[in-house]
C-alpha positions as CSV (number, residue, x, y, z in Angstrom):
1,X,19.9,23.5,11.3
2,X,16.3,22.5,11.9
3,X,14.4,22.1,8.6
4,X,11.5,20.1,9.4
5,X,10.1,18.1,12.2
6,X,6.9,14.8,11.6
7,X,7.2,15.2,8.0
8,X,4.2,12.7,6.8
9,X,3.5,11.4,3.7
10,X,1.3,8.3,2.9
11,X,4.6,6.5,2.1
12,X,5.8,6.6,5.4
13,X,7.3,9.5,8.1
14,X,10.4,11.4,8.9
15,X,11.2,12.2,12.6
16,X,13.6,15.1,11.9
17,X,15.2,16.6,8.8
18,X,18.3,18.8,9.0
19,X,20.6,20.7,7.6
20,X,24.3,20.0,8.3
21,X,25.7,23.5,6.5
22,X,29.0,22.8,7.1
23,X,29.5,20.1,5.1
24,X,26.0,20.6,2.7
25,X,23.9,17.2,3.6
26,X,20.6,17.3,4.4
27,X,20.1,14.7,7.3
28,X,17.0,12.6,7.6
29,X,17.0,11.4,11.7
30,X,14.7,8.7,13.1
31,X,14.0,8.8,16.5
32,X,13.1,5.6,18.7
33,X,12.5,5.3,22.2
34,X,12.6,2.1,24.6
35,X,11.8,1.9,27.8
36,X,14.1,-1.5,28.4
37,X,15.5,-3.5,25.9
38,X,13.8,-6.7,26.8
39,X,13.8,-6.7,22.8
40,X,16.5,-5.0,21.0
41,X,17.9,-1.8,21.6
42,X,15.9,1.1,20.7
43,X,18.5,1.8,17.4
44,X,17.9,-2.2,16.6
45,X,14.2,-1.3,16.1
46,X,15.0,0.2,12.9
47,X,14.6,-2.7,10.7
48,X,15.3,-3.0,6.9
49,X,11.3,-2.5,6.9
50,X,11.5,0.7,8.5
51,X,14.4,1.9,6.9
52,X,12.6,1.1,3.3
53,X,9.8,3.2,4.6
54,X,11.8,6.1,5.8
55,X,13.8,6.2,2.1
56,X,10.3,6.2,0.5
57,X,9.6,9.5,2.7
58,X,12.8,10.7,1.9
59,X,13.0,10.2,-1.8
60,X,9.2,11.9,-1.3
61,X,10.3,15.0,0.2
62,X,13.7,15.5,-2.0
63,X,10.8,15.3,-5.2
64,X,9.0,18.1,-3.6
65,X,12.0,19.9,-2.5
66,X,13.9,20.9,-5.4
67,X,16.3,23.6,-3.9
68,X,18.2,20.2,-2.1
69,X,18.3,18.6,-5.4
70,X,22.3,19.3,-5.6
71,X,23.0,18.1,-1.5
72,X,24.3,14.4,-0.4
73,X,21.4,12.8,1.7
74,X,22.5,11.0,5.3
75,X,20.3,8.5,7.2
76,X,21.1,8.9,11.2
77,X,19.1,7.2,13.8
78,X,18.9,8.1,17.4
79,X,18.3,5.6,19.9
80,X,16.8,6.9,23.1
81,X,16.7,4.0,26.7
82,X,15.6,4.4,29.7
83,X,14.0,6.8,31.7
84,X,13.0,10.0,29.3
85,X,14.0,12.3,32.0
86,X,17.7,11.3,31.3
87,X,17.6,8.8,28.7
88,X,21.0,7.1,26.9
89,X,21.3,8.5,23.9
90,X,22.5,6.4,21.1
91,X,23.2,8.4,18.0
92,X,24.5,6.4,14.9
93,X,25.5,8.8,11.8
94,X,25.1,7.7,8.8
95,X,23.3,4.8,9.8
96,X,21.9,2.9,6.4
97,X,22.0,4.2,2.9
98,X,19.6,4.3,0.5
């Protein structure tokens, strides 16, 4: 289930946050696109940089959001290549921890 989408803080952004219901974790996706991958996949993009930034947001959010307080966080990424119209989609669950 769809929580919240571009959730921006000045710590950094969230992409997508989720509910997965069935087995209670609240998901925190980052998207990234590449056109080619001249230079890394678009998944690769997500560097130790980015992921600090994204747990920042994260760790932001869960302070303001007390009613997730008692659910296990997940960090997914999905890498999207190619043409948009019909992309690859790469989608790594569970893809760092904080």
């Amino acid at each position: 289930m769809l929580i919240e989408q571009n959730y921006l803080t000045k710590v950094g952004e969230i992409d997508i946050i989720m509910l997965d219901k069935a087995e209670q974790v609240l998901v925190f996706v980052e998207v990234r696109y590449r056109k080619n991958t001249h230079f890394g996949s678009a998944t690769d993009s997500v560097d130790q940089t980015k992921q600090l930034k994204i747990m920042r947001a994260a760790e932001h959010y869960l302070g303001c959001q007390q009613k997730f307080d008692e659910y296990i966080c997940r960090f997914d990424v999905i890498g999207l290549e190619s043409d948009l119209k019909y992309p690859e989609i790469n989608w790594i669950k569970d893809a760092f921890e904080r």
